[in-house]
C-alpha positions in Angstrom: 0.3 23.6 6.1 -1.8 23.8 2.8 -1.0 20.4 1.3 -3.0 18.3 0.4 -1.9 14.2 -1.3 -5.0 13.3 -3.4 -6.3 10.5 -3.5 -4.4 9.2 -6.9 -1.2 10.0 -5.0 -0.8 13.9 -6.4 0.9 16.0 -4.2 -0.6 20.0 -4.1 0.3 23.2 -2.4 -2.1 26.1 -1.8 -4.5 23.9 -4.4 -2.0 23.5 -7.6 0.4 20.9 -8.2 3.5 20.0 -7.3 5.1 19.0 -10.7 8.0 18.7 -9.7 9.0 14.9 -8.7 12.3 15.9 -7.1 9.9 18.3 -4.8 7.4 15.7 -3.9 10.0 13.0 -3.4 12.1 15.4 -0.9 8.7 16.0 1.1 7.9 12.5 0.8 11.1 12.0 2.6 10.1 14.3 5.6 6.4 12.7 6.1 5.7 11.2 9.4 2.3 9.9 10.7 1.5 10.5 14.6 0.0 8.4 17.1 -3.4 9.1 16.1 -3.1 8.7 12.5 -3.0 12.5 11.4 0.0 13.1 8.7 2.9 15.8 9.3 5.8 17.0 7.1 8.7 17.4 10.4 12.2 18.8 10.2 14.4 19.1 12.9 12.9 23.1 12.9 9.4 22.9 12.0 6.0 20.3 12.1 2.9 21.2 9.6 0.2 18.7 9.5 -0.9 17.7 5.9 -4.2 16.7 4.9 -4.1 12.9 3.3 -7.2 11.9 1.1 -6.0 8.0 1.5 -2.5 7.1 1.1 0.6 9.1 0.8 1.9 6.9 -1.9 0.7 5.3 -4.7 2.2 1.5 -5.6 2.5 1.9 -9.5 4.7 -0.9 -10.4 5.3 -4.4 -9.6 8.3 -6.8 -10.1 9.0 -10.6 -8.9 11.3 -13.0 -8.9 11.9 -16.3 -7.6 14.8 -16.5 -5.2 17.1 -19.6 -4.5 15.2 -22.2 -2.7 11.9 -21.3 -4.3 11.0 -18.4 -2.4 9.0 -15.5 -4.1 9.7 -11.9 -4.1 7.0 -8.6 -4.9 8.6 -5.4 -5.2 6.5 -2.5 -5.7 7.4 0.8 -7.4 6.0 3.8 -5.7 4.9 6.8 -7.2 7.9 8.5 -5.7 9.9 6.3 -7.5 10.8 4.3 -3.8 10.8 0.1 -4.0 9.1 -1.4 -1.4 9.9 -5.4 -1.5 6.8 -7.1 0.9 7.2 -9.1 3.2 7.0 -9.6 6.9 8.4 -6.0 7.6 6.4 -4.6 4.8 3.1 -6.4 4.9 -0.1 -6.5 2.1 -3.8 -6.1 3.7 -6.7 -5.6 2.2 -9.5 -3.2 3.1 -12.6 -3.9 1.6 -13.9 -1.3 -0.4 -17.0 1.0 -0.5 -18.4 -1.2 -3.4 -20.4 -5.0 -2.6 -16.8 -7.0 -4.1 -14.2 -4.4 -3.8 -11.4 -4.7 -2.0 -8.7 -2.0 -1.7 -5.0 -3.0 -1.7 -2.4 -1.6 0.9 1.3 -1.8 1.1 3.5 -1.2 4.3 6.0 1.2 3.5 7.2 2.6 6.7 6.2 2.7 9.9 4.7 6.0 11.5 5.2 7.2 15.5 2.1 4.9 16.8 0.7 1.5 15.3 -0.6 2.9 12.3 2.1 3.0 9.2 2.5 5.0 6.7 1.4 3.3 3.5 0.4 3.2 -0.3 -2.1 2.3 -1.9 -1.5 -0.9 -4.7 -3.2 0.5 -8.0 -5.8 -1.3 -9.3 -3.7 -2.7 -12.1 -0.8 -3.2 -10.0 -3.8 -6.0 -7.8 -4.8 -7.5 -10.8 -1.2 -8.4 -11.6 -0.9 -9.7 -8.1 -4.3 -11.4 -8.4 -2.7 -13.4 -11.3 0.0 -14.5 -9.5 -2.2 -15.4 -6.6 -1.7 -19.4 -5.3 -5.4 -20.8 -2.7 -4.3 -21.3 0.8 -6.9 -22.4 3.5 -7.2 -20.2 6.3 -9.4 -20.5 9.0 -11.1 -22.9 7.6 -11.7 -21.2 4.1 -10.0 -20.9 1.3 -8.3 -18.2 0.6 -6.7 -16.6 -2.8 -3.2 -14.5 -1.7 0.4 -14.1 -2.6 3.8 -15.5 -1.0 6.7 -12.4 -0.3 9.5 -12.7 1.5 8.2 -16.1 3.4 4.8 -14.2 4.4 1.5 -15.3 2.6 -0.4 -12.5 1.9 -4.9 -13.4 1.5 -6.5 -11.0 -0.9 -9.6 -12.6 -0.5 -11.5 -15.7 -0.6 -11.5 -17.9 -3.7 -14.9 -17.1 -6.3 -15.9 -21.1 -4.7 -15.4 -19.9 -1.1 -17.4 -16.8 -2.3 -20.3 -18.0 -3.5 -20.6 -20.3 -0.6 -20.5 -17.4 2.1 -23.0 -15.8 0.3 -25.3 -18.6 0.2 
């Protein structure tokens, strides 16, 4: 099939885009991933494999709240307009990045038809947010800077302290 989802979450068709949100938000709707990772758009009466630059999706928005007893709840926006809340069912992980101290933030969204899920992307302002709501944890031994969701502690990374040590 000649889509392509850019990396920036965009959606195309024989190279233009799809402009329409009601469009990409119906496909989005019909996107499975397979056992070994590829990405199809499946009906009951037809399969087309999709090319996918990263992510389908693209986490644009973020809300909390803290819920009786104290426990904290992210809920991400998609670029599809879908709300993902994390937590144990939807998990964070981070991938570092092609750059020495970048790290690249993923969100669960649903699972695909082997281990790997189908996910977004968090955008870079989106982490920062979630970096400034980030509590230490030790982990292994090291601390660790991350998030609480849905009773699951999510690292981003070691603190700058924990950093500088490794490196040393």
């Amino acid at each position: 099939m000649p889509f392509v989802i850019a990396r920036d979450g965009t959606w195309f068709y024989k190279g233009s885009p799809i402009r329409r949100k009601e469009l990409v938000c119906l496909f989005a709707g019909i996107l499975t991933r397979d056992a070994e990772g590829a990405y199809f758009l499946e009906t009951p009466v037809e399969r087309g494999r999709i090319t996918v630059e990263d992510s389908p999706f693209v986490a644009v928005e973020l809300d909390w709240k803290i819920c009786r007893g104290g426990s904290q709840h992210l809920s991400f926006r998609l670029n599809t307009d879908q709300v993902v809340c994390a937590g144990c069912q939807h998990p964070i992980r981070i991938v570092p990045g092609s750059a020495r101290d970048e790290r690249v933030p993923y969100l669960h969204v649903r699972d695909g038809q082997g281990k790997l899920p189908i996910e977004a992307r968090i955008c870079r302002s989106v982490y920062y947010e979630l970096v400034a709501l980030g509590e230490t944890q030790r982990i292994d031994g090291q601390d660790m800077l991350g998030v609480w969701s849905g009773g699951c502690f999510f690292p981003l990374g070691p603190t700058p302290r924990e950093e500088r040590h490794s490196a040393a």
